[in-house]
C-alpha positions as CSV (number, residue, x, y, z in Angstrom):
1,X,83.7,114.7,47.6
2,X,86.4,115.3,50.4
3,X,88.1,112.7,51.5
4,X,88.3,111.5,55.2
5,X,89.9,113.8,57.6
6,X,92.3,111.9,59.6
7,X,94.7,112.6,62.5
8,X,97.9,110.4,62.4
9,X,99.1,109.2,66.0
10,X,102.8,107.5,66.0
11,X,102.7,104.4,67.4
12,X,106.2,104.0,68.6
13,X,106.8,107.4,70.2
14,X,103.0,106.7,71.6
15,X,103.7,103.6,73.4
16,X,107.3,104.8,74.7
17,X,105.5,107.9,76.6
18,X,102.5,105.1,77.9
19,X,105.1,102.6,79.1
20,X,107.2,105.5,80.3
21,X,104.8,107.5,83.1
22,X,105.1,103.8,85.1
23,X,108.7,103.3,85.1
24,X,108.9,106.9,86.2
25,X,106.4,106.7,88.7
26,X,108.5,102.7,90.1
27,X,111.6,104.5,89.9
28,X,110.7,107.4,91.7
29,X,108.8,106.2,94.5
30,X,111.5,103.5,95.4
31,X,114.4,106.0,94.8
32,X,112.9,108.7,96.5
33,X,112.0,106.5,99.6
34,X,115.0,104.4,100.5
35,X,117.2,108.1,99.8
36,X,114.6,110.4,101.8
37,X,111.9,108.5,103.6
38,X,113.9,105.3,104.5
39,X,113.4,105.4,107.9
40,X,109.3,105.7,108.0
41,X,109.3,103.0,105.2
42,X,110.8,101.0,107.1
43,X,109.1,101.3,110.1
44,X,107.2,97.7,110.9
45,X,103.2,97.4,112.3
46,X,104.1,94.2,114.1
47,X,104.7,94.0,117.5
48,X,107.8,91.7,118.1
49,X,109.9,91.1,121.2
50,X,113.3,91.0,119.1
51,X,113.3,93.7,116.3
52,X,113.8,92.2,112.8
53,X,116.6,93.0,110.6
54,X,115.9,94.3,107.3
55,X,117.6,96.7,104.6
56,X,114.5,97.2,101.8
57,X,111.1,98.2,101.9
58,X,108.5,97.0,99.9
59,X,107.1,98.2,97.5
60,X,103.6,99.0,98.6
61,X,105.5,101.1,101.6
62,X,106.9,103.1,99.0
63,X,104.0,104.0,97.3
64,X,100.9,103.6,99.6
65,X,102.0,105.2,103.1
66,X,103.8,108.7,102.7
67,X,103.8,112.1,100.4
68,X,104.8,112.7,97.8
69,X,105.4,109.3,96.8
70,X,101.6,108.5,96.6
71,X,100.8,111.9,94.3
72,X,103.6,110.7,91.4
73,X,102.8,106.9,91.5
74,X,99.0,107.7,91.3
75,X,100.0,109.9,88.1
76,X,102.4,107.6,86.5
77,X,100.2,105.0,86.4
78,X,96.7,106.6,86.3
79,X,97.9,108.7,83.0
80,X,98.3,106.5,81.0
81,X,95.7,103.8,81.7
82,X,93.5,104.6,78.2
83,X,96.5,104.1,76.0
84,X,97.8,101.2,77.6
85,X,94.5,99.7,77.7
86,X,94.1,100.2,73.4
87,X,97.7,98.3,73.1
88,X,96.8,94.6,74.0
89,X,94.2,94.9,71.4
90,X,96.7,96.0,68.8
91,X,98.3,93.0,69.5
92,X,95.4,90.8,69.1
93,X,94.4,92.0,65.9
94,X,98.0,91.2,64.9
95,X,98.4,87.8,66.1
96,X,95.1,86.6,64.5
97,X,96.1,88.0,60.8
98,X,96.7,86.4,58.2
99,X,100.6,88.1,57.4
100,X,101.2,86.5,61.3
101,X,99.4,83.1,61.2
102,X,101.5,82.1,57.8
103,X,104.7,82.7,60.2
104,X,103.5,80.9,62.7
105,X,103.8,76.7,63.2
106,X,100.4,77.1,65.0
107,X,97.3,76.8,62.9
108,X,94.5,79.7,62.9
109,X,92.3,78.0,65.9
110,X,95.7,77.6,68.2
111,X,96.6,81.3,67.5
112,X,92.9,82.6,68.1
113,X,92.7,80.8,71.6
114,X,96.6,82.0,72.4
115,X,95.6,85.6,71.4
116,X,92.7,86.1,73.5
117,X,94.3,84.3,76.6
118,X,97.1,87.3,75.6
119,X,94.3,89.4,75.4
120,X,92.5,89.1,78.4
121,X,95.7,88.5,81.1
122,X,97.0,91.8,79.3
123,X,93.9,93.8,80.1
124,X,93.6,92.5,83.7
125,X,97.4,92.6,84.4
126,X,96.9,96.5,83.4
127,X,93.4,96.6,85.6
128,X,94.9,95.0,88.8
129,X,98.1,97.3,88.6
130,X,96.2,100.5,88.1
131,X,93.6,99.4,91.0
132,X,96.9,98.5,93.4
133,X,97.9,102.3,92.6
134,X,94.2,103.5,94.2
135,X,94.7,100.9,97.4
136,X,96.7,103.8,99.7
137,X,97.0,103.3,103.8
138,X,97.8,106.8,104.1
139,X,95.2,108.3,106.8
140,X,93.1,105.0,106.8
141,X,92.0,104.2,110.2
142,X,92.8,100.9,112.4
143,X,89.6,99.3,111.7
144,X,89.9,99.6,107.9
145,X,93.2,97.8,107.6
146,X,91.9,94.4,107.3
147,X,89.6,95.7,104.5
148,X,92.8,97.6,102.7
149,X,95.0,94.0,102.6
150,X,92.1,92.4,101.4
151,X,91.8,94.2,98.3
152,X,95.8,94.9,98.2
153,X,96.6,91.2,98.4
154,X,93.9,90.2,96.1
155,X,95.2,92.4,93.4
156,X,98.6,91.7,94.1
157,X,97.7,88.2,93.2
158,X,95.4,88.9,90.5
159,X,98.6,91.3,89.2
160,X,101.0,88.3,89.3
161,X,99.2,85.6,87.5
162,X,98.1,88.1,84.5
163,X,101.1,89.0,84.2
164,X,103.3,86.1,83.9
165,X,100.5,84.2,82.2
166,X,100.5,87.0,79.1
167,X,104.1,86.6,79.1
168,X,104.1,82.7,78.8
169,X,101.4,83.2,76.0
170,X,102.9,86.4,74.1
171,X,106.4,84.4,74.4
172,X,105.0,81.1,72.7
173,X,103.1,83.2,70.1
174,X,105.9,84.8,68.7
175,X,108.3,81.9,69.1
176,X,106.1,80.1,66.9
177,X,107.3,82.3,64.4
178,X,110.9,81.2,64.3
179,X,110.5,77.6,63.3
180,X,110.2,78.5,59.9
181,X,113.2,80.8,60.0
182,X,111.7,84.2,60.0
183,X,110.8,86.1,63.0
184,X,108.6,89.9,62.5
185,X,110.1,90.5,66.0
186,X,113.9,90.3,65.3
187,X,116.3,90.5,68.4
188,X,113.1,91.3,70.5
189,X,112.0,87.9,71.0
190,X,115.2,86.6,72.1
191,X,115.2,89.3,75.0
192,X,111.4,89.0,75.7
193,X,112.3,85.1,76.5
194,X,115.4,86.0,78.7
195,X,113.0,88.9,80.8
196,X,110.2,86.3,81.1
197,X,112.6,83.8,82.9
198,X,113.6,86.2,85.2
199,X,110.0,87.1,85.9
200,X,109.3,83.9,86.6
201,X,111.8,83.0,89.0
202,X,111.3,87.0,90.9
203,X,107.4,85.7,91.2
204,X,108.1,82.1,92.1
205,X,110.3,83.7,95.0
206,X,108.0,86.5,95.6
207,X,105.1,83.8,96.6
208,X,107.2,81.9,98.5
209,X,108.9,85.1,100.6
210,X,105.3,86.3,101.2
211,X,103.9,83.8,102.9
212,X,106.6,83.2,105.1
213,X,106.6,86.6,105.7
214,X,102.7,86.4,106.7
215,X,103.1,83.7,109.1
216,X,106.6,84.9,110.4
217,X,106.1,88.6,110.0
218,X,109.1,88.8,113.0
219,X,111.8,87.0,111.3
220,X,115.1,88.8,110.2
221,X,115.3,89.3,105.8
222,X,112.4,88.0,104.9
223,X,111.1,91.1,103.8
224,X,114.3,92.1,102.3
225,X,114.0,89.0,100.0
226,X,110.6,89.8,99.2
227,X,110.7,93.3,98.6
228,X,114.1,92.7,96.1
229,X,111.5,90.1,94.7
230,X,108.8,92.9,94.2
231,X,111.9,95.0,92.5
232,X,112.4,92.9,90.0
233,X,108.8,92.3,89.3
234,X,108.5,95.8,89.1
235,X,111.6,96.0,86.3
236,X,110.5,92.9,84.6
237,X,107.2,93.7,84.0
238,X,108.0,97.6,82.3
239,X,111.0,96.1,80.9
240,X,108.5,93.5,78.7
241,X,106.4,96.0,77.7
242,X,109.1,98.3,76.9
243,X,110.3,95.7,74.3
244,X,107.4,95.6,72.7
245,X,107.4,99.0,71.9
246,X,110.7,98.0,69.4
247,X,107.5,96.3,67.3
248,X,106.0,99.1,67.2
249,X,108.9,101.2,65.2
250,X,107.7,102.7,62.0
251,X,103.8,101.9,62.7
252,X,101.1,104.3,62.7
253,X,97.6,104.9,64.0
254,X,94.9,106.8,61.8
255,X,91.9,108.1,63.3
256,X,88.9,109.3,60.5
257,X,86.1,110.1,60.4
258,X,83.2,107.9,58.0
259,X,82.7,108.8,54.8
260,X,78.9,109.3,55.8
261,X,79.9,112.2,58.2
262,X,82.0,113.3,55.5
263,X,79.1,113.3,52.7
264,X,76.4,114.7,54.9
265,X,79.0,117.4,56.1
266,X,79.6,118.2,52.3
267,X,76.0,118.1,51.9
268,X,75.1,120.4,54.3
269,X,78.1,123.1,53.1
270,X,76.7,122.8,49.4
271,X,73.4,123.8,50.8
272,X,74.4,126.9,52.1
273,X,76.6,127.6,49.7
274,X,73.3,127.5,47.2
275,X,71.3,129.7,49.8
């Protein structure tokens, strides 16, 4: 009998291309608007008697209102949503193993109930940033706008706490592995910690900028702080799963198929060999 046909996917260079369209598609859309666009970006919906004074658009003006900033963020972050959505599951099966939970201080209940708060907040965090791509105010009319910041501020929200919660939770997993001296993660770890802090305070002021924004929507900087907020966010967040990817060097992923499909395949050649 033949064995298993497989197909061989590498990991590393696999998760560097999936964590890669996004960053592209930040990068661009926030380059390509405050170089090219930066005056309609900037242009305000509130009607104030004194003009604010403000130097950076947000981020949803850079992807949500204008061409062709909308087509390349769509792609960057649409493209890859499959692979990105196989990831945090990678993870969990690691984090509940048996090679991990002997590293860890946690015992196998604390890891199991970490791992699928990991699990979960990584899934949605993916979800609500993919569904914040789709939210575009390009050509929607006047009476649809309430509608649009409904669904754009709920997922903005839904986006923040997923995001920092699964990197509170990923950060305490793999810390746990250090108290006993050996870490899987190396330097990775160290740097995960120092990015989640950041995050923390960038969302933290983020909160805070946005409501005052909301109920001061005419006051001077506020949505330069918030939007250099959103930058970092934006950084933060790729940057975090872009370190995770250094885990990933030297892993593989086999796909085959059952040895059942394999015997009846084998079965059914032999057959018409003997015809």
């Amino acid at each position: 009998m033949h064995q298993p046909p497989s197909l061989t996917l590498n990991l590393h260079k696999a998760s560097i291309i999936s964590v890669g369209f996004p960053i592209f598609a930040q990068i661009f859309a926030i380059s390509y608007s405050i170089l090219f666009d930066y005056d309609r970006v900037m242009t305000s919906e509130q009607q104030c008697e004194l003009k604010s004074i403000d130097y950076l658009p947000t981020v949803t003006s850079c992807y949500s209102r204008f061409y062709p900033q909308i087509w390349v963020w769509m792609f960057g972050m649409a493209l890859p949503l499959w692979p990105r959505l196989i990831v945090p599951f990678l993870f969990y099966n690691h984090h509940v193993s048996l090679n991990f939970i002997k590293l860890s201080k946690y015992d196998y209940k604390t890891i199991t109930s970490l791992s699928k708060i990991a699990l979960v907040t990584d899934v949605l965090d993916i979800i609500s940033i993919t569904s914040l791509s789709f939210i575009v105010y390009a050509g929607v009319q006047e009476e649809h706008m309430e509608l649009m910041d409904i669904f754009h501020y709920g997922n903005f929200g839904v986006f923040l706490v997923t995001t920092t919660v699964y990197m509170l939770v990923t950060v305490i997993l793999e810390g746990s592995t250090l108290q006993k001296g050996k870490c899987p993660y190396g330097s990775s770890i160290n740097l995960k910690n120092y990015i989640f802090k950041l995050h923390l305070l960038a969302t933290i002021g983020a909160g805070s900028f946005c409501y005052l924004r909301l109920a001061n929507p005419c006051t001077s900087y506020l949505q330069t702080c918030f939007a250099a907020c959103e930058y970092i966010i934006c950084a933060t967040n790729s940057c975090f799963h872009l370190v995770q990817v250094l885990d990933y060097s030297g892993y593989q992923i086999k796909f085959h198929k059952t040895e059942d499909d394999v015997a009846e395949k084998d079965f059914n050649n032999n057959e018409k060999l003997m015809r």
